[in-house]
C-alpha positions as a Markdown table, in Angstrom:
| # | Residue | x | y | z |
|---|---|---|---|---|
| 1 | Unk | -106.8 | -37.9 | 27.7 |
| 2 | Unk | -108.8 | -40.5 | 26.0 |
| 3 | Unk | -108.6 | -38.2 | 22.6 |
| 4 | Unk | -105.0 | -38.3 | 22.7 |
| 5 | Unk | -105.1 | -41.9 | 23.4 |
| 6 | Unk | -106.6 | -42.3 | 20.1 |
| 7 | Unk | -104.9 | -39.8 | 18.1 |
| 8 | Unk | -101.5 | -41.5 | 18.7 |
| 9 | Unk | -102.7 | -44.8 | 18.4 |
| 10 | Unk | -103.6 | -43.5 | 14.7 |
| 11 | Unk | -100.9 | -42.5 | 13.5 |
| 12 | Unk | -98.8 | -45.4 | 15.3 |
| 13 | Unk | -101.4 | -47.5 | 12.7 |
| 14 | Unk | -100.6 | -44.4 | 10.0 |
| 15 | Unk | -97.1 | -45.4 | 10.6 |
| 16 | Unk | -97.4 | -48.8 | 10.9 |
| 17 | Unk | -99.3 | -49.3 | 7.4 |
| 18 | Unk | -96.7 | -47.0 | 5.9 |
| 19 | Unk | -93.4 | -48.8 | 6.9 |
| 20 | Unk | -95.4 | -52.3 | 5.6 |
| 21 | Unk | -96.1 | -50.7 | 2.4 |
| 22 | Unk | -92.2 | -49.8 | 2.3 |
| 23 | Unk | -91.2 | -53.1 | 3.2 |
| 24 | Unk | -93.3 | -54.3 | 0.8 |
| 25 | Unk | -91.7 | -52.1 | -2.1 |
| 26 | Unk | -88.1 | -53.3 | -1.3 |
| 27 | Unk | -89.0 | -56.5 | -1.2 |
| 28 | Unk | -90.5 | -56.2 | -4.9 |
| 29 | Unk | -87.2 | -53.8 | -5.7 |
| 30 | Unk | -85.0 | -56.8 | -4.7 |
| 31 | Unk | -87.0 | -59.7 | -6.3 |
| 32 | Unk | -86.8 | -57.8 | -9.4 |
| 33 | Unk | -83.2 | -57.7 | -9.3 |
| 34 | Unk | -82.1 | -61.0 | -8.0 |
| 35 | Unk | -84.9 | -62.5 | -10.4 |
| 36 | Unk | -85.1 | -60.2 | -13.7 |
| 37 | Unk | -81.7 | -58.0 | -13.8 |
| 38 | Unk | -81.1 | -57.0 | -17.1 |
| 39 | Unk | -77.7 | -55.4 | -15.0 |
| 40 | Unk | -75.8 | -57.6 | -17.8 |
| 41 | Unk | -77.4 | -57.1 | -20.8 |
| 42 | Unk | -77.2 | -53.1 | -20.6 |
| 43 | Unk | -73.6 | -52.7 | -19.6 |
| 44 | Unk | -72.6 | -54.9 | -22.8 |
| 45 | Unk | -75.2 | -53.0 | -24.5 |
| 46 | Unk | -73.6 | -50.1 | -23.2 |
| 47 | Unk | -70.0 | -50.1 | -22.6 |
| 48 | Unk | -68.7 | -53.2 | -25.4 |
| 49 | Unk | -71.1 | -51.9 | -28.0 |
| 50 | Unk | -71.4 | -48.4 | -27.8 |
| 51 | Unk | -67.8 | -48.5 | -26.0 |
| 52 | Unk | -65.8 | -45.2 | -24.2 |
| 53 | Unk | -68.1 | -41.8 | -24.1 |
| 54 | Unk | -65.6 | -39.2 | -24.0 |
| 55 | Unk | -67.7 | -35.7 | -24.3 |
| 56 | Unk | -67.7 | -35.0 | -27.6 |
| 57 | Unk | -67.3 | -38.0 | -29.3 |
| 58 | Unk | -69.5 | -39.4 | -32.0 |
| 59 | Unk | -69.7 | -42.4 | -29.0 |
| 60 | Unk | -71.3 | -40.1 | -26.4 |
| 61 | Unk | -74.2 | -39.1 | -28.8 |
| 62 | Unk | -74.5 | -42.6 | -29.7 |
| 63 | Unk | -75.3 | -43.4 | -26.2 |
| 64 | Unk | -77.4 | -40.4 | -25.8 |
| 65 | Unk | -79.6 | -42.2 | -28.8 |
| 66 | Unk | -79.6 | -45.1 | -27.3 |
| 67 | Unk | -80.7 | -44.4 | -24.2 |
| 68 | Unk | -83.8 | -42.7 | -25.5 |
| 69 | Unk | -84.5 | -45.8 | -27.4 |
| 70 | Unk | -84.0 | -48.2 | -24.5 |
| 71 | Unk | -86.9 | -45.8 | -22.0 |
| 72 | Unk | -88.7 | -46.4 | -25.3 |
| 73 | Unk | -88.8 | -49.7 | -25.3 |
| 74 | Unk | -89.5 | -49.9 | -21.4 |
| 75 | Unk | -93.2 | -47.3 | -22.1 |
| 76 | Unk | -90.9 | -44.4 | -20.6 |
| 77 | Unk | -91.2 | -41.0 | -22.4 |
| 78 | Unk | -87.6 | -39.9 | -22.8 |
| 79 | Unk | -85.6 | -37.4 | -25.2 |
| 80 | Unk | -82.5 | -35.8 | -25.6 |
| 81 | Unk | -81.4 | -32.1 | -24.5 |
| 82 | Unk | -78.9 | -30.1 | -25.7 |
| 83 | Unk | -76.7 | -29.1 | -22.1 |
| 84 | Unk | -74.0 | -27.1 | -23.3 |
| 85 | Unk | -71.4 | -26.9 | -26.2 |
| 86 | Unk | -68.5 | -29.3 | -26.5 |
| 87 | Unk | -65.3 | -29.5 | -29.5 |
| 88 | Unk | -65.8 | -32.5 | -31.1 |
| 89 | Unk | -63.4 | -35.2 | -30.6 |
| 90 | Unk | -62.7 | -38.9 | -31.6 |
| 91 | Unk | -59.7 | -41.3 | -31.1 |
| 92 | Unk | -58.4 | -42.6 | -34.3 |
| 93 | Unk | -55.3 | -45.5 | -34.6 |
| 94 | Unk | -52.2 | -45.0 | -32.2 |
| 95 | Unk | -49.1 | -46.7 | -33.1 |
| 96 | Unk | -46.3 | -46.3 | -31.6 |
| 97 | Unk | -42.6 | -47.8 | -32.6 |
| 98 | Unk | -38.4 | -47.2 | -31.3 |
| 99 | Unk | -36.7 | -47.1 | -34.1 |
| 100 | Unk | -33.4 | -46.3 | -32.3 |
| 101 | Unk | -31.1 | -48.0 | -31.0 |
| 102 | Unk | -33.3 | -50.7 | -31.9 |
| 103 | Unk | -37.0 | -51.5 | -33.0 |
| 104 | Unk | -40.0 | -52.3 | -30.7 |
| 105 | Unk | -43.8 | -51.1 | -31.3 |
| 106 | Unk | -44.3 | -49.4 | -28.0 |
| 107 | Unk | -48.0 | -49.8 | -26.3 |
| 108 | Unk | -49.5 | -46.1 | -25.8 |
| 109 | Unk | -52.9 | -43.9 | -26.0 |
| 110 | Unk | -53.4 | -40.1 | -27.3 |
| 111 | Unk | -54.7 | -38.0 | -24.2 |
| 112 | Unk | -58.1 | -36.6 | -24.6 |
| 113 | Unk | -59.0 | -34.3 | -27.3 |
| 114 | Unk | -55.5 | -34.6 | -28.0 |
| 115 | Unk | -54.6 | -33.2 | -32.2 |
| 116 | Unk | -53.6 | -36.3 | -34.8 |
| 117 | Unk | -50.3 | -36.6 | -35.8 |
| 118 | Unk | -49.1 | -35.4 | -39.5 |
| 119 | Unk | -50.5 | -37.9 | -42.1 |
| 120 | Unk | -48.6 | -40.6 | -42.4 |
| 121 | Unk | -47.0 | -40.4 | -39.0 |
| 122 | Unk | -44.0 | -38.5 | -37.4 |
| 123 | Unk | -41.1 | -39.8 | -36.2 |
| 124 | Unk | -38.4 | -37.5 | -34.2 |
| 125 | Unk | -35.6 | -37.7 | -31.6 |
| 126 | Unk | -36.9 | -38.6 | -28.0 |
| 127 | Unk | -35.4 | -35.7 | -25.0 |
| 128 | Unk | -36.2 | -35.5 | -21.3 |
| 129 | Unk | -37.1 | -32.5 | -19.5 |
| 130 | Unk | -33.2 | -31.6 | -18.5 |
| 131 | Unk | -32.5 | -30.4 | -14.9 |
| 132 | Unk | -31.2 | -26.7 | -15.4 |
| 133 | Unk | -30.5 | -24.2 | -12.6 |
| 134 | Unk | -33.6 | -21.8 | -13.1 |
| 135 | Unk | -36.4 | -20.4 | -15.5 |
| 136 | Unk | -34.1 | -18.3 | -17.3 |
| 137 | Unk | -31.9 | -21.9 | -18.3 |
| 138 | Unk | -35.0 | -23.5 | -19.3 |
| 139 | Unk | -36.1 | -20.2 | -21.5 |
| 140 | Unk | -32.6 | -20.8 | -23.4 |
| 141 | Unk | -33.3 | -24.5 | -23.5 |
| 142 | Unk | -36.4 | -24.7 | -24.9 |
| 143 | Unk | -35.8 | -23.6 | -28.5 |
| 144 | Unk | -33.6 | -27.1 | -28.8 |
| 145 | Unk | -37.4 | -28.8 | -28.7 |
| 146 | Unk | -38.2 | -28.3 | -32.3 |
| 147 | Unk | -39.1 | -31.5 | -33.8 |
| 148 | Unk | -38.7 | -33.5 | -30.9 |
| 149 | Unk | -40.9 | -35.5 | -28.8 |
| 150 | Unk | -40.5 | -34.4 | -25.1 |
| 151 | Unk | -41.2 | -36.4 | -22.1 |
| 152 | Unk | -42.5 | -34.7 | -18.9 |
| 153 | Unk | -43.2 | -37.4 | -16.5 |
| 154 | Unk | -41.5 | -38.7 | -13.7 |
| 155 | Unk | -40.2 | -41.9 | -14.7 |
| 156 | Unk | -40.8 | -44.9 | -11.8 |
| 157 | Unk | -38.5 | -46.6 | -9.8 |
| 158 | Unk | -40.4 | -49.7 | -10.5 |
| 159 | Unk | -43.6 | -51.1 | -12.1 |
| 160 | Unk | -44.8 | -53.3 | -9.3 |
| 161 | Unk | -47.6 | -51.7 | -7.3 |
| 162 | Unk | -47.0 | -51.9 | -3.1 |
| 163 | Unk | -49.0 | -54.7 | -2.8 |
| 164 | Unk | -47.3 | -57.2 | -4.9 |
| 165 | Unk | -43.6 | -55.5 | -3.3 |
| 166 | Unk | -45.0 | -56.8 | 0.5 |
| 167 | Unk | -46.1 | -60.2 | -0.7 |
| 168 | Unk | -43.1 | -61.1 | -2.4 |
| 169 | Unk | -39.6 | -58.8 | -1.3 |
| 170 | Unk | -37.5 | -58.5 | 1.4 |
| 171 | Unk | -39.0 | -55.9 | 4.4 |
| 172 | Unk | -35.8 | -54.4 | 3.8 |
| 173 | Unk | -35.7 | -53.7 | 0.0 |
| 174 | Unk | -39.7 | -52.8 | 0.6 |
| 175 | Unk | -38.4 | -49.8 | 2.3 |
| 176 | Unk | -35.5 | -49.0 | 0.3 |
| 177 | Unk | -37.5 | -48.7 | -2.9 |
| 178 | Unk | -39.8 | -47.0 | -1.2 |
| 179 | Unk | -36.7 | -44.5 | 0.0 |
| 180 | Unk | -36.1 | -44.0 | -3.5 |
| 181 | Unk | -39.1 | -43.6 | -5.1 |
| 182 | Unk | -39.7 | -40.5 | -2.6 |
| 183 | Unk | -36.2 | -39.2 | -3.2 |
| 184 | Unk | -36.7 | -39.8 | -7.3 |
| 185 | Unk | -40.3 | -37.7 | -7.0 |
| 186 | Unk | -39.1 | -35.2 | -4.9 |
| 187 | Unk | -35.5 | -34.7 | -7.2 |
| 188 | Unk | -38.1 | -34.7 | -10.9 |
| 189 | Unk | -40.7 | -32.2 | -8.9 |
| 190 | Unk | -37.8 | -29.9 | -8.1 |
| 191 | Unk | -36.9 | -30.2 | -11.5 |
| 192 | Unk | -40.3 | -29.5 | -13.2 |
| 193 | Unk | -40.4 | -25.7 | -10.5 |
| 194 | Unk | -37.1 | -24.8 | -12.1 |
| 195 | Unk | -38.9 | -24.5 | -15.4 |
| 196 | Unk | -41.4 | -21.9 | -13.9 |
| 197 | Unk | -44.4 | -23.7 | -15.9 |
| 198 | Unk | -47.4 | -25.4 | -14.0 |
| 199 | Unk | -48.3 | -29.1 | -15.1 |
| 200 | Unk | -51.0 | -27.5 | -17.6 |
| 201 | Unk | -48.5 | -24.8 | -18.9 |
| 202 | Unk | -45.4 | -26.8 | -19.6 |
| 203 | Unk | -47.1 | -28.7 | -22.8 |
| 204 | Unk | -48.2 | -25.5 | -24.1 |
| 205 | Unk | -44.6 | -23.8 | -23.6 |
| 206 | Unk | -43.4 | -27.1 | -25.4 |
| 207 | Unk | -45.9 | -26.7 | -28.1 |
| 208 | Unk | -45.2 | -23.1 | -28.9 |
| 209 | Unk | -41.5 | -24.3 | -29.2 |
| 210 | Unk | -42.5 | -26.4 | -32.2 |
| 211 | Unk | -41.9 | -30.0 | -30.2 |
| 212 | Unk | -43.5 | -32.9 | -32.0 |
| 213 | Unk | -45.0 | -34.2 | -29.2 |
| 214 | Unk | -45.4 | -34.5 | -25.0 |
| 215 | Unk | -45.0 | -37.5 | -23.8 |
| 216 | Unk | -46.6 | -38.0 | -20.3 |
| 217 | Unk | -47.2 | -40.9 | -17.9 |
| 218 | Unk | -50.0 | -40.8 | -15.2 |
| 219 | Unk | -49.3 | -44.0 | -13.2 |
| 220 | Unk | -52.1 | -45.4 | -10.8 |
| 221 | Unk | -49.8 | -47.3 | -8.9 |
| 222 | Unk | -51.2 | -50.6 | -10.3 |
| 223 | Unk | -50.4 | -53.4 | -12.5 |
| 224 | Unk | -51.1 | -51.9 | -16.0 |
| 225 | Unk | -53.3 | -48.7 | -14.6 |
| 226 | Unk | -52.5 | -45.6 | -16.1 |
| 227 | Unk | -55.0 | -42.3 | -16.0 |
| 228 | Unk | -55.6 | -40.9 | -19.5 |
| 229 | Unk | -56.8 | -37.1 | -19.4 |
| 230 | Unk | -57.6 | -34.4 | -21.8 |
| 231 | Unk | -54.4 | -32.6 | -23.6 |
| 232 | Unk | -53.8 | -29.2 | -23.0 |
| 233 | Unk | -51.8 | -28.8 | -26.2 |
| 234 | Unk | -53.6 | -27.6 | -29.9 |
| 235 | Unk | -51.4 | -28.3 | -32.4 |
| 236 | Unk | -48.5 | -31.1 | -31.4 |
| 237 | Unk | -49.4 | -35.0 | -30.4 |
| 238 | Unk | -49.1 | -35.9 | -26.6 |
| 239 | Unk | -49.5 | -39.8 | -26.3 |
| 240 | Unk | -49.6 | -41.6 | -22.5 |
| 241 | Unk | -47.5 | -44.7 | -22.1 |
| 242 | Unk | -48.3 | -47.6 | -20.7 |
């Protein structure tokens, strides 16, 4: 009895000792961070210096440089590894004007590893996806694309995001937009099925057509927030509006 008396009063002091060592090591972790964050410094450093890191990018090694030279600095042995092969890839100049019925520089982005324009710029007619009865109407449809920029997205009801609609409308024309933006999604959905392309096979069916370029829209349902992914098309320039 009195050996196990003394065996768990060891490791209670065991257990004691350790959890004040760990209390002591979160205490240190937090004093260095309230006191001596360099939090700041490294995401300027980082993210307004070195700027977006898209894989493949001329950006992304530049961080993987810079990285190694920052453990450097700290006395931490650090190197880069090659993990995979990527397509190289870099975002040149995107400007975007109307030139019909009137003129406006419009605000837009190219999509990821999306292909540059001709040199010197393109400028074509504007279409919408139409609404046709079936797979076979879209098939006889689609040669019409040639030379045109096409635009597959559903367009919105309204720019505001849900938020800003409770705090400042009606609770009546809350709902009613609300109404219609389900209607208006479910109406451009059905019409997107018709075509019998997926949302990755559509811009290549476009491209193949010889359209100049897929325009697309990925809101986030916020002031100004759009999602910018990769391009699934080789040849033709998809842009994202804003």
């Amino acid at each position: 009895m009195k050996k196990r008396y003394l065996l768990g009063l060891s490791l209670m002091l065991i257990l004691g000792g350790q959890a004040q060592a760990q209390d002591e090591i979160i205490e240190k972790i937090i004093k260095e961070e309230t006191e001596n964050s360099q939090l700041k410094e490294i995401a300027h450093e980082l993210m307004d210096g070195i700027g977006p890191r898209l894989v493949g990018t001329p950006n992304m090694q530049k961080a993987h440089e810079w990285a190694v030279t920052k453990y450097e600095g700290w006395g931490i042995e650090a190197r880069n590894e090659q993990w995979g092969e990527w397509k190289g890839w870099e975002r040149g100049i995107t400007h975007i004007d109307m030139v019909a019925p009137w003129t406006k520089s419009l605000a837009g982005q190219q999509l990821a590893w999306s292909p540059a324009s001709p040199k010197g710029g393109a400028e074509g007619e504007v279409v919408v996806i139409p609404d046709v009865a079936d797979e076979a109407a879209f098939q006889a449809w689609l040669p019409s694309v040639k030379g045109k920029y096409v635009m597959i997205s559903a367009p919105q009801i309204t720019g505001r995001p849900d938020y800003n609609w409770e705090e400042f409308a009606t609770e009546e024309s809350f709902e009613k937009m609300k109404e219609e933006r389900t209607e208006s999604n479910r109406a451009w959905n059905e019409r997107l099925q018709k075509t019998g392309k997926g949302r990755r096979e559509l811009p290549t069916a476009l491209e193949d057509a010889g359209a100049l370029g897929i325009i697309t829209s990925y809101w986030s349902q916020g002031f100004g927030a759009n999602k910018i992914f990769s391009a699934y098309t080789k040849k033709c320039l998809p842009s994202i509006f804003h």
